[in-house]
Each structure stands twice: as structure tokens, then as C-alpha cells.
C-alpha positions in Angstrom: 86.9 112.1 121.6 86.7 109.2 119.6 88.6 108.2 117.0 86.5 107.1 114.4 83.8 109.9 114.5 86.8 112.5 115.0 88.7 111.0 111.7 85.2 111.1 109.5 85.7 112.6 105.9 85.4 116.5 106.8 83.1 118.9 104.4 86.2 121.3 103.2 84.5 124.0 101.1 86.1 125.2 97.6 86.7 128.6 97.1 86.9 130.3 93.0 89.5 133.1 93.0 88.4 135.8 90.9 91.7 137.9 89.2 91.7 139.5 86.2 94.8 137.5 85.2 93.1 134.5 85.1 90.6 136.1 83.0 92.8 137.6 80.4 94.6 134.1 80.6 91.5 131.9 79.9 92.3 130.3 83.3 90.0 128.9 86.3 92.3 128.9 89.9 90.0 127.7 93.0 91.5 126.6 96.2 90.8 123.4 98.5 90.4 125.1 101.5 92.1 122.1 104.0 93.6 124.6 106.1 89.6 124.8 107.4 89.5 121.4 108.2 90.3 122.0 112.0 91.6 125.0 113.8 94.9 123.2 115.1 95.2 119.8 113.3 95.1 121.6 109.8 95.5 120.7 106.2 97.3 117.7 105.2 98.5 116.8 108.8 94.7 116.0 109.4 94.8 113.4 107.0 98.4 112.4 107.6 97.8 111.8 110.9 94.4 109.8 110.5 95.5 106.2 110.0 98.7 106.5 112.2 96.5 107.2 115.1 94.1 104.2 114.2 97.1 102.3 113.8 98.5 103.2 117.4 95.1 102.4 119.1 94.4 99.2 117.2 97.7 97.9 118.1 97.6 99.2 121.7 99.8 102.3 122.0 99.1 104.5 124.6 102.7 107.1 123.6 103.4 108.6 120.1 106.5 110.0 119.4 107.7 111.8 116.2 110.3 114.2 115.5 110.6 117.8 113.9 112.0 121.2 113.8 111.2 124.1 116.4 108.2 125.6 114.2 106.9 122.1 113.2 103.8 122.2 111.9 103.5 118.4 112.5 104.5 118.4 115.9 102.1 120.9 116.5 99.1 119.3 114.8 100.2 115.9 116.9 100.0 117.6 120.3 96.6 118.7 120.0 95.7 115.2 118.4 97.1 113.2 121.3 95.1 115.6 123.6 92.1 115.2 121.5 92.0 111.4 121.3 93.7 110.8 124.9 97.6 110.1 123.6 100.8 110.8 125.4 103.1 112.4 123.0 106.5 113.1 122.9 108.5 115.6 120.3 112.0 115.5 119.7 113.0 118.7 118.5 115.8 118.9 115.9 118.6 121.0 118.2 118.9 122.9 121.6 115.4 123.6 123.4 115.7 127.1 124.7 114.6 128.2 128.3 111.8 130.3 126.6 109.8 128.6 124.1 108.7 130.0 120.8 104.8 130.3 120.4 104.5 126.9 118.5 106.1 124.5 121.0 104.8 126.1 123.7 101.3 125.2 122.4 102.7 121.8 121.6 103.4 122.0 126.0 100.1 122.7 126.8 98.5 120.4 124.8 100.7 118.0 126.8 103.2 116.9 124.6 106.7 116.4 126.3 109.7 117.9 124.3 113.4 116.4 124.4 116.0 118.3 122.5 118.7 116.4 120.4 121.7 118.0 118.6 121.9 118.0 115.1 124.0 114.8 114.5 122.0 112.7 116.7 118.7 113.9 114.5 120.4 113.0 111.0 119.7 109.4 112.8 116.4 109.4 113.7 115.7 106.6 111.2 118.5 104.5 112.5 117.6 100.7 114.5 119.9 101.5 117.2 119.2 105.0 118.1 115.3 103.9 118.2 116.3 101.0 120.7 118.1 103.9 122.6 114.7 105.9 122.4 112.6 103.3 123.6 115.0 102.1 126.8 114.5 106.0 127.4 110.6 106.4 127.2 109.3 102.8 127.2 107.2 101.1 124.6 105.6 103.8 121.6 104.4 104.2 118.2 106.9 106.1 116.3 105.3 108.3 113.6 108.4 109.8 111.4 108.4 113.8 110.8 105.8 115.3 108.7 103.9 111.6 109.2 106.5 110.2 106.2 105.0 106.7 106.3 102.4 104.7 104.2 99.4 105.6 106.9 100.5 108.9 106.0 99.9 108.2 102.4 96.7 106.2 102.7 95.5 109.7 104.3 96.3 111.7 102.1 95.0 109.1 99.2 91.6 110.1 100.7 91.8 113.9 99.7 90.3 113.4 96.5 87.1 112.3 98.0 86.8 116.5 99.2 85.9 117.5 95.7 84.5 116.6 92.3 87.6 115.7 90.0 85.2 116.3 86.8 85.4 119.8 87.5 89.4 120.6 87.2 91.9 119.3 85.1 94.7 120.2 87.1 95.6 119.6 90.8 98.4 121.5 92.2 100.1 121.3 96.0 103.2 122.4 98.1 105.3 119.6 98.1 108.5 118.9 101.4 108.4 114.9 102.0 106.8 113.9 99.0 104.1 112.0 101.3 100.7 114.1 100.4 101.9 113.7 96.6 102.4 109.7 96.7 99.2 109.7 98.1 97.0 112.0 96.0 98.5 110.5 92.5 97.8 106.7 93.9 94.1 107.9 93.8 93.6 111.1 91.7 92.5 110.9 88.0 93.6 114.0 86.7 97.4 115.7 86.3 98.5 116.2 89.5 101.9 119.1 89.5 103.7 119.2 92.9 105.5 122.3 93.9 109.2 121.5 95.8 109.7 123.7 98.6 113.2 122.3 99.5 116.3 122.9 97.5 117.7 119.8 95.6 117.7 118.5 92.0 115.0 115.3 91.6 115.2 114.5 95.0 111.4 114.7 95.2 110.8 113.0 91.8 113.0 109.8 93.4 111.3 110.3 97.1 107.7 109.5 95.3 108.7 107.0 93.1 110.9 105.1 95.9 107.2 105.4 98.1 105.4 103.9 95.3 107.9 101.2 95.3 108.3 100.9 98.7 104.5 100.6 99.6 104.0 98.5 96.5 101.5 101.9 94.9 100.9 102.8 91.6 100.3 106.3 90.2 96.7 106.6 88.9 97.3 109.8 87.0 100.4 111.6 85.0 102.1 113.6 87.5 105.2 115.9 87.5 107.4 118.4 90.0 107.8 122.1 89.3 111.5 122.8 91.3 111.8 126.8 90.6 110.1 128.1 93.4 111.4 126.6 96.6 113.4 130.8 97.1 116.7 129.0 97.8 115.8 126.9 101.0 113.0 125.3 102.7 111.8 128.0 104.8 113.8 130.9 103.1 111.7 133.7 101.7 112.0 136.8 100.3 110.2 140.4 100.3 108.6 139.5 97.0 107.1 136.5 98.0 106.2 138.3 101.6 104.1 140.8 99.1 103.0 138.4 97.2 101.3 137.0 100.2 100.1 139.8 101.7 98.5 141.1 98.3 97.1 137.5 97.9 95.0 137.9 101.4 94.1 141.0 101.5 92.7 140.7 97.7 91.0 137.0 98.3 90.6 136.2 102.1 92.8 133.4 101.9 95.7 133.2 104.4 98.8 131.8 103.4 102.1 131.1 104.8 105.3 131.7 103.0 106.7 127.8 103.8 104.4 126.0 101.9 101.2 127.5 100.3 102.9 131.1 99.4 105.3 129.6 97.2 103.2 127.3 95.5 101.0 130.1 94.7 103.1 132.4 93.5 105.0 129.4 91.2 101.1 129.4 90.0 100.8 133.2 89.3 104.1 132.6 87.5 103.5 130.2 85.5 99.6 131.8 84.6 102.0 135.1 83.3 103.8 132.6 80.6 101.2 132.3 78.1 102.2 129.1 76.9 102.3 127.3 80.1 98.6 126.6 80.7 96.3 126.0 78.1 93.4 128.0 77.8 90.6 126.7 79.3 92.7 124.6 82.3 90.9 124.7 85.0 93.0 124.0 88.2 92.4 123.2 92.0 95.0 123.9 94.7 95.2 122.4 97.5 95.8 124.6 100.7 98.1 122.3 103.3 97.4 124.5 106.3 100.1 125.2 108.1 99.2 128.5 109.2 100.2 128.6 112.8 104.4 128.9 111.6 103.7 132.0 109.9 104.1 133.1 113.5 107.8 132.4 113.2 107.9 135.3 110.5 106.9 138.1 112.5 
């Protein structure tokens, strides 16, 4: 497939949820359906991925490489984009591989991605110069796209998100928040209040991750923007039976599938935050954004 007519701007539709909550509360919730955006490369990794993979063909790359955990969602969505657009891929995966692989890296093998286990300590220097020289002595010449696509293509992708809906119509824009990445890029471009929801544990370390991108990548916020840190259940990836029922109550009751990583706990921060009557305003009208992500929630069952 080619690149360009694979990247185009996709058609993600916009879906109102109707709750008598939101009612009693004066409050508007619909939902940025980008989990829809493709069946594999879903959500926010479509547009993360966009301009890397440009990038690597402009400049001549036939490899990618990147890095990530055994369910990574990014990994995943990289497999099937090398497949799709003819790139050899390689995943190293934070720790031992086992013998049998779980359901997500085996798709990443069949898509053809080839997998290299690292321990622990050697992952924490993944950003290193000299463990990269090691890497590319190992697999030859490639174009290294950091875990969860971290990097300013990542953000110019994601800077395109607001082009998917009409701003005048919400005055609130809400997402899951782990690297920071889709957030740099949405308030470089978005002109209403953008609130991120941290899914990791750790006090400002967001906050500082988006303003050191801004810095970094010499980006300015376009909008006021903030970080909501009370819902992140402990851990990245922890979870608990509430939010499970929360989830399940959420799909059965809307049709929206959510996973309990990313887009369950920003949703129910929302719901929580709908329930304090002086939180939002009457009248806010708010638009989530739905990063995909879907296929981990098989690492739940």
C-alpha cells in the first residue's frame, strides 16, 4: 500500500452518549471514536505512527525498530504497519520472551515483525548512544522509532487530530494520557481546554514531560491545558473490580469498547468528576478522545 494514500486524514465518526447523569448535570459527553480508525493500527498510534513512517521512507529505511512491553499496543500497531507499507520491523520486548507467545506478540510474528528479548536493565537504556551503536552492529542500518512513537513525528501526528472534528462544538477535550506525546501534540494545535488524564503513577511527571517536548521541539501550546493525576488506580496497567464494572456497564449501556489501560480510566475520572457538581460547569460540552488500544484488553481475560 502506499504511503501517502494509506496516511490520508481518515473520517472518524463522533458518537453523543446519552446518560441521565449528564442530563441532571447540564453536561454534553461525546466520544472521538479513533479506535475506528483502522482495525489493527488503532487510535492514536495511527497518527503517531504517520510521519515516522514518511520519515523512514523519505530518508531510505527499509528496517524499523522500536521497543515496548509484552502487550504493547505500539508494537502491535507497528507490525501490521510495516506489513502494510512493506517495512521490516523489529520489537525489542522489555524482558524474557517466553516459548509460547501471548496473543498480542504473536500477532506482532505474523505480521512479520522479528522479536528480541532484553532484560530489564538493558531496557532502562534504550535511549542511550552506545547501546544504539550495539543495536545497529546487531541488525544493520534502521530507523529507530522510540516506544509509544515518543518523538516529534509522533507529535506532528497527533497535532493533526483536531482536524477529525469541529472544535466550535465542545469546549472541553479530554484523553488518556502515558508519554505525554498525543497531548504535546493536540494543545500545539487545539483551541479549546484540553485536560489530560495520567495513567501512570508519579507526581508532575507528565506536566514536565509536555512542557520539556514543547521546549525540546521548540512548540507552543495553542490552548490552556492541565493534567488530572487521580485516576491512574495505583499503576500503569493496574486495575480494579470497580473500574472492570465500570467498563463493562459503560459497553454494554453505550456500544463503546473500552480497555481498562487507557480509555476506562479516563472515563471513569470523567464520570467522577460529572458526580462533583462544581467541577464542570453547566452547559460544558466535552469531547473524548478514544486512543484505541483495544487489542491489550486481551491480557485481562
Amino acid at each position: 500500500m502506499d504511503l501517502t494514500s494509506g496516511f490520508e486524514l481518515p473520517d472518524i465518526p463522533v458518537q453523543q452518549i446519552k446518560d441521565p447523569l449528564l442530563e441532571e448535570r447540564g453536561v454534553s459527553l461525546s466520544v472521538l471514536r479513533a479506535d475506528l480508525v483502522h482495525p489493527i493500527i488503532s487510535g492514536n498510534k495511527w497518527f503517531k505512527l504517520k510521519h515516522n513512517l514518511i520519515q523512514a521512507r523519505e530518508q531510505g529505511y527499509s528496517t524499523l525498530l522500536s521497543f515496548g512491553g509484552a502487550w504493547s499496543n505500539h508494537l502491535h500497531a507497528l507490525a501490521e504497519a510495516g506489513r502494510l507499507f512493506d517495512f521490516h520491523t523489529i520489537g525489542l520486548i522489555r524482558g524474557e520472551l517466553h516459548s509460547e507467545l501471548n496473543a498480542c506478540l504473536t500477532d506482532a510474528v505474523n505480521a512479520g515483525m522479528q522479536l528480541e528479548g532484553i532484560s530489564r536493565t538493558l531496557y532502562k537504556q534504550k535511549q542511550s548512544a552506545n547501546f544504539l551503536l550495539d543495536l545497529k552492529q546487531r541488525f544493520g542500518e534502521f530507523y529507530l522509532i522510540p516506544e509509544g512513537g515518543a518523538n516529534l513525528e509522533g507529535v506532528r501526528g497527533c497535532a493533526e487530530i483536531v482536524r477529525c472534528y469541529k472544535e466550535q462544538d465542545y469546549n472541553l477535550l479530554c484523553m488518556a494520557c502515558g508519554t505525554g506525546t498525543m497531548l504535546t501534540g493536540v494543545v500545539t494545535s487545539s483551541s479549546i481546554r484540553v485536560l489530560g488524564f495520567q495513567v501512570l503513577k508519579g507526581k508532575n511527571y507528565l506536566e514536565k514531560q509536555v512542557k520539556d517536548n514543547l521546549y525540546q521541539y521548540d512548540l507552543s501550546a495553542q490552548c490552556d491545558w492541565s493534567i488530572n493525576e487521580a485516576f491512574h488506580f495505583g499503576a500503569y496497567a493496574k486495575v480494579t473490580d470497580e473500574l472492570l464494572n465500570f467498563i463493562a456497564r459503560f459497553e454494554e449501556q453505550h456500544n463503546i469498547p473500552l480497555e481498562p489501560v487507557y480509555s476506562g480510566k479516563m472515563l471513569y475520572g470523567i464520570y467522577q468528576l460529572i458526580k462533583k457538581r462544581d467541577f464542570f460547569p453547566q452547559n460544558r460540552s466535552i469531547l473524548v478522545i478514544h486512543g484505541g488500544g483495544l487489542q491489550g484488553c486481551r491480557g485481562y481475560i
